[in-house]
Residue, then its C-alpha position, 0 to 999 in steps of 0.5 A: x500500500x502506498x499513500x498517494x497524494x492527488x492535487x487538483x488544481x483549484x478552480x478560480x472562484x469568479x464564477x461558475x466552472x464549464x465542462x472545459x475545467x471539469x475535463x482538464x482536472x476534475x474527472x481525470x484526478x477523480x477516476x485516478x483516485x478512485x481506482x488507486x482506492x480500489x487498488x488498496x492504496x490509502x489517498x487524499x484527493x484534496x483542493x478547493x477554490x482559489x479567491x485571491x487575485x485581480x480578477x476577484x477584485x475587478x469583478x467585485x467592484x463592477x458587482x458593487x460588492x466586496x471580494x470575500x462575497x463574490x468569493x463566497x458566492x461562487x464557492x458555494x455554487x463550484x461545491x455543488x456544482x463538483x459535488x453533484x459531478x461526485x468528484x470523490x475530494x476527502x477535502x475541497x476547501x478554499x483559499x481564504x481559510x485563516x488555516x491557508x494563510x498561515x501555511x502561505x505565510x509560514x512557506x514565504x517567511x522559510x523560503x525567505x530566510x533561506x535567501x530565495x526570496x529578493x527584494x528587487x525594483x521593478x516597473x509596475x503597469x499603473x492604470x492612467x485613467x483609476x491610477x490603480x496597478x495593473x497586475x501583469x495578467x490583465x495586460x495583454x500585447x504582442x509577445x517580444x520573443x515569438x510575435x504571438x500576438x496575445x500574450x500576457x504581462x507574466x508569460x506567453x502561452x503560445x512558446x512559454x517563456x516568462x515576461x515582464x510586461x513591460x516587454x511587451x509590444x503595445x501593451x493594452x489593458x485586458x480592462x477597457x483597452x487602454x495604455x498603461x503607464x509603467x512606475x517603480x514598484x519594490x517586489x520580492x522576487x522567488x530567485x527561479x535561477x537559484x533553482x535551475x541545477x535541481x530542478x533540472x536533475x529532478x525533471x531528468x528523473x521524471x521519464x513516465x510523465x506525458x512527453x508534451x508535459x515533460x518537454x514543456x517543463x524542461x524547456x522553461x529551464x533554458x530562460x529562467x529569471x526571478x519571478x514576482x512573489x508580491x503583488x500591489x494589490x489590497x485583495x490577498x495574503x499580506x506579506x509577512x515580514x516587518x515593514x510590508x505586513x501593515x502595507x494594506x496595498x502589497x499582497x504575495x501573488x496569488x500563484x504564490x498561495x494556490x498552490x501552497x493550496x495543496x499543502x494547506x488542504x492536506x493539514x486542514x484535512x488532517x486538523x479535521x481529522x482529529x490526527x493534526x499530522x496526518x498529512x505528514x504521511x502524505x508529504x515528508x514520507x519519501x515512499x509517498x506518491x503525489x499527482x498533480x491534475x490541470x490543464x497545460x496552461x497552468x504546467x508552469x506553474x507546478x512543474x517549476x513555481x511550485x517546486x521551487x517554492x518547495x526547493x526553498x522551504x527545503x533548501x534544496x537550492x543553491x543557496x542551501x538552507x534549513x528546511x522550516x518546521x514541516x520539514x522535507x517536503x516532497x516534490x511532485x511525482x508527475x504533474x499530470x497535465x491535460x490539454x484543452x476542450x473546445x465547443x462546437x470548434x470554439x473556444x470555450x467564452x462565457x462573454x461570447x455565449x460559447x459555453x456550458x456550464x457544469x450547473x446547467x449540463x447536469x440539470x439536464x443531463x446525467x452526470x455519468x453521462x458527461x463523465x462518459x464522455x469525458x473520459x472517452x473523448x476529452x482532452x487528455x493527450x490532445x486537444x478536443x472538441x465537444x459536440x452535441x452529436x457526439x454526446x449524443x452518439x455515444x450516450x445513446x449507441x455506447x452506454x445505452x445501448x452498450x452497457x445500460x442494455x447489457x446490464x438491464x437484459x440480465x437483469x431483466x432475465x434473471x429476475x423472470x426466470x429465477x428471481x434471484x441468482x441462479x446455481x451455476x450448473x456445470x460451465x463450458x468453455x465458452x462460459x469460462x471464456x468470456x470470464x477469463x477475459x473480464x477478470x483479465x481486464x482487471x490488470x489491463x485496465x488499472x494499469x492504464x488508469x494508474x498511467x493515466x491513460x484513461x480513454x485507452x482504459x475506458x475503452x477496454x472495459x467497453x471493450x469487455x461490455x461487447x464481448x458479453x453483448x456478444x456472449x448472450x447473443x451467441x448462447x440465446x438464453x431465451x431458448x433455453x426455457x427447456x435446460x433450465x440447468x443450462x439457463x442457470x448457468x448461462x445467466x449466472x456467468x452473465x450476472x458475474x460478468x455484469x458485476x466484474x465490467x460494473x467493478x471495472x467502470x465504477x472509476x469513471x460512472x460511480x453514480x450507475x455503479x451504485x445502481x447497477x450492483x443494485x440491479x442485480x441485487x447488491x446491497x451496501x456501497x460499492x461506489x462512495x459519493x462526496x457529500x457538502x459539509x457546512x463547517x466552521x474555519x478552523x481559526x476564525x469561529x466567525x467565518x463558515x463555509x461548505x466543503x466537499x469530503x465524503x468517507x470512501x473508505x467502503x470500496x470494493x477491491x479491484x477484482x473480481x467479487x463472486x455473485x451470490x446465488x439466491x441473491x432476489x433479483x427485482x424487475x429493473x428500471x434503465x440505468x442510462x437515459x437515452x437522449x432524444x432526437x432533437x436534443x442536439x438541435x435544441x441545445x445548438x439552439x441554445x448557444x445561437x440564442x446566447 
C-alpha cells in the first residue's frame, strides 16, 4: 500500500466552472483516485477554490460588492456544482481559510530566510485613467520573443517563456483597452535561477510523465529569471515580514498561495481529522506518491513555481538552507497535465455565449453521462472538441445501448426466470471464456488508469461490455426455457460478468455503479459519493463555509467479487437515459440564442 497524494488544481472562484475545467482536472484526478482506492492504496484527493487575485477584485467592484462575497458566492455554487459531478475530494476547501494563510505565510517567511526570496525594483503597469496597478495578467500585447500576438504581462502561452510586461509590444489593458503607464514598484522576487541545477536533475528523473508535459517543463529551464512573489494589490495574503505586513496595498501573488493550496488542504484535512499530522504521511514520507491534475496552461506553474517554492522551504537550492518546521517536503511525482476542450470548434467564452456550464449540463443531463464522455473523448493527450452529436452518439449507441442494455437484459432475465441468482450448473468453455477475459481486464485496465491513460482504459472495459453483448447473443438464453440447468448457468456467468465490467467502470460512472450492483441485487456501497459539509474555519469561529469530503473508505477491491446465488433479483428500471432526437438541435439552439 502506498499513500498517494492527488492535487487538483483549484478552480478560480469568479464564477461558475464549464465542462472545459471539469475535463482538464476534475474527472481525470477523480477516476485516478478512485481506482488507486480500489487498488488498496490509502489517498487524499484534496483542493478547493482559489479567491485571491485581480480578477476577484475587478469583478467585485463592477458587482458593487466586496471580494470575500463574490468569493463566497461562487464557492458555494463550484461545491455543488463538483459535488453533484461526485468528484470523490476527502477535502475541497478554499483559499481564504485563516488555516491557508498561515501555511502561505509560514512557506514565504522559510523560503525567505533561506535567501530565495529578493527584494528587487521593478516597473509596475499603473492604470492612467483609476491610477490603480495593473497586475501583469490583465495586460495583454504582442509577445517580444515569438510575435504571438496575445500574450500576457507574466508569460506567453503560445512558446512559454516568462515576461515582464513591460516587454511587451503595445501593451493594452485586458480592462477597457487602454495604455498603461509603467512606475517603480519594490517586489520580492522567488530567485527561479537559484533553482535551475535541481530542478533540472529532478525533471531528468521524471521519464513516465506525458512527453508534451515533460518537454514543456524542461524547456522553461533554458530562460529562467526571478519571478514576482508580491503583488500591489489590497485583495490577498499580506506579506509577512516587518515593514510590508501593515502595507494594506502589497499582497504575495496569488500563484504564490494556490498552490501552497495543496499543502494547506492536506493539514486542514488532517486538523479535521482529529490526527493534526496526518498529512505528514502524505508529504515528508519519501515512499509517498503525489499527482498533480490541470490543464497545460497552468504546467508552469507546478512543474517549476511550485517546486521551487518547495526547493526553498527545503533548501534544496543553491543557496542551501534549513528546511522550516514541516520539514522535507516532497516534490511532485508527475504533474499530470491535460490539454484543452473546445465547443462546437470554439473556444470555450462565457462573454461570447460559447459555453456550458457544469450547473446547467447536469440539470439536464446525467452526470455519468458527461463523465462518459469525458473520459472517452476529452482532452487528455490532445486537444478536443465537444459536440452535441457526439454526446449524443455515444450516450445513446455506447452506454445505452452498450452497457445500460447489457446490464438491464440480465437483469431483466434473471429476475423472470429465477428471481434471484441462479446455481451455476456445470460451465463450458465458452462460459469460462468470456470470464477469463473480464477478470483479465482487471490488470489491463488499472494499469492504464494508474498511467493515466484513461480513454485507452475506458475503452477496454467497453471493450469487455461487447464481448458479453456478444456472449448472450451467441448462447440465446431465451431458448433455453427447456435446460433450465443450462439457463442457470448461462445467466449466472452473465450476472458475474455484469458485476466484474460494473467493478471495472465504477472509476469513471460511480453514480450507475451504485445502481447497477443494485440491479442485480447488491446491497451496501460499492461506489462512495462526496457529500457538502457546512463547517466552521478552523481559526476564525466567525467565518463558515461548505466543503466537499465524503468517507470512501467502503470500496470494493479491484477484482473480481463472486455473485451470490439466491441473491432476489427485482424487475429493473434503465440505468442510462437515452437522449432524444432533437436534443442536439435544441441545445445548438441554445448557444445561437446566447
Amino acid at each position: 500500500m502506498s499513500h498517494i497524494l492527488s492535487a487538483v488544481a483549484w478552480p478560480y472562484a469568479n464564477g461558475p466552472r464549464h465542462i472545459g475545467h471539469v475535463a482538464g482536472f476534475g474527472v481525470p484526478s477523480d477516476v485516478f483516485s478512485r481506482y488507486m482506492r480500489m487498488a488498496g492504496h490509502d489517498v487524499l484527493m484534496v483542493s478547493g477554490t482559489d479567491e485571491h487575485g485581480t480578477p476577484i477584485l475587478v469583478q467585485a467592484e463592477q458587482e458593487g460588492v466586496s471580494p470575500q462575497e463574490l468569493a463566497d458566492r461562487y464557492n458555494r455554487v463550484i461545491v455543488e456544482d463538483l459535488t453533484q459531478l461526485g468528484l470523490s475530494y476527502d477535502l475541497f476547501t478554499r483559499t481564504t481559510t485563516r488555516n491557508h494563510y498561515a501555511v502561505v505565510q509560514e512557506m514565504f517567511r522559510t523560503v525567505h530566510k533561506n535567501g530565495y526570496m529578493v527584494e528587487q525594483t521593478t516597473m509596475g503597469a499603473i492604470s492612467p485613467s483609476t491610477g490603480r496597478t495593473l497586475p501583469d495578467r490583465y495586460i495583454e500585447g504582442t509577445c517580444p520573443i515569438c510575435g504571438y500576438d496575445g500574450a500576457r504581462g507574466d508569460q506567453c502561452d503560445n512558446c512559454g517563456n516568462q515576461l515582464d510586461a513591460i516587454d511587451l509590444i503595445n501593451p493594452k489593458s485586458r480592462i477597457n483597452g487602454e495604455t498603461p503607464t509603467f512606475v517603480e514598484s519594490n517586489h520580492f522576487f522567488l530567485d527561479l535561477p537559484a533553482f535551475v541545477d535541481a530542478l533540472g536533475d529532478w525533471l531528468r528523473t521524471r521519464t513516465n510523465w506525458r512527453p508534451n508535459v515533460l518537454k514543456f517543463s524542461l524547456n522553461l529551464l533554458d530562460d529562467v529569471r526571478p519571478r514576482a512573489m508580491t503583488r500591489d494589490i489590497d485583495w490577498g495574503i499580506p506579506v509577512p515580514l516587518e515593514g510590508w505586513e501593515s502595507n494594506p496595498n502589497k499582497r504575495l501573488y496569488v500563484w504564490f498561495d494556490a498552490v501552497i493550496g495543496y499543502l494547506s488542504a492536506s493539514i486542514e484535512w488532517a486538523r479535521r481529522s482529529g490526527d493534526p499530522e496526518a498529512w505528514r504521511q502524505f508529504w515528508t514520507d519519501p515512499q509517498a506518491l503525489s499527482y498533480y491534475f490541470m490543464g497545460k496552461d497552468n504546467i508552469t506553474f507546478h512543474s517549476q513555481i511550485w517546486p521551487a517554492e518547495l526547493l526553498g522551504y527545503t533548501g534544496g537550492g543553491s543557496k542551501g538552507g534549513t528546511p522550516g518546521p514541516y520539514g522535507n517536503l516532497n516534490l511532485p511525482t508527475e504533474v499530470v497535465s491535460s490539454e484543452f476542450l473546445t465547443m462546437e470548434g470554439k473556444q470555450f467564452s462565457s462573454s461570447r455565449g460559447v459555453v456550458i456550464y457544469v450547473r446547467d449540463m447536469l440539470s439536464r443531463y446525467q452526470p455519468d453521462a458527461l463523465r462518459y464522455y469525458i473520459s472517452t473523448a476529452g482532452p487528455e493527450s490532445q486537444d478536443a472538441d465537444f459536440t452535441w452529436a457526439d454526446f449524443k452518439r455515444r450516450t445513446n449507441d455506447e452506454l445505452v445501448a452498450g452497457w445500460g442494455n447489457l446490464v438491464n437484459r440480465t437483469a431483466s432475465m434473471v429476475h423472470k426466470n429465477f428471481g434471484a441468482i441462479p446455481e451455476p450448473g456445470t460451465r463450458q468453455p465458452v462460459d469460462e471464456a468470456l470470464l477469463a477475459q473480464t477478470t483479465t481486464a482487471f490488470g489491463r485496465v488499472g494499469e492504464l488508469i494508474g498511467t493515466h491513460r484513461h480513454r485507452a482504459a475506458i475503452g477496454e472495459a467497453m471493450r469487455m461490455v461487447q464481448e458479453a453483448n456478444r456472449y448472450v447473443s451467441e448462447t440465446e438464453p431465451w431458448k433455453l426455457k427447456t435446460d433450465p440447468d443450462r439457463l442457470a448457468t448461462v445467466l449466472h456467468t452473465t450476472s458475474q460478468a455484469v458485476s466484474d465490467l460494473n467493478t471495472l467502470l465504477s472509476p469513471f460512472l460511480p453514480h450507475s455503479a451504485q445502481q447497477v450492483h443494485e440491479a442485480l441485487g447488491g446491497t451496501g456501497t460499492v461506489s462512495p459519493l462526496p457529500r457538502i459539509d457546512e463547517v466552521t474555519d478552523l481559526d476564525d469561529p466567525s467565518r463558515q463555509y461548505p466543503v466537499i469530503t465524503g468517507d470512501y473508505s467502503a470500496v470494493p477491491g479491484w477484482e473480481p467479487r463472486p455473485v451470490v446465488p439466491g441473491t432476489p433479483v427485482a424487475k429493473p428500471t434503465p440505468v442510462f437515459t437515452k437522449l432524444d432526437d432533437d436534443m442536439v438541435e435544441a441545445e445548438l439552439d441554445r448557444l445561437r440564442q446566447a
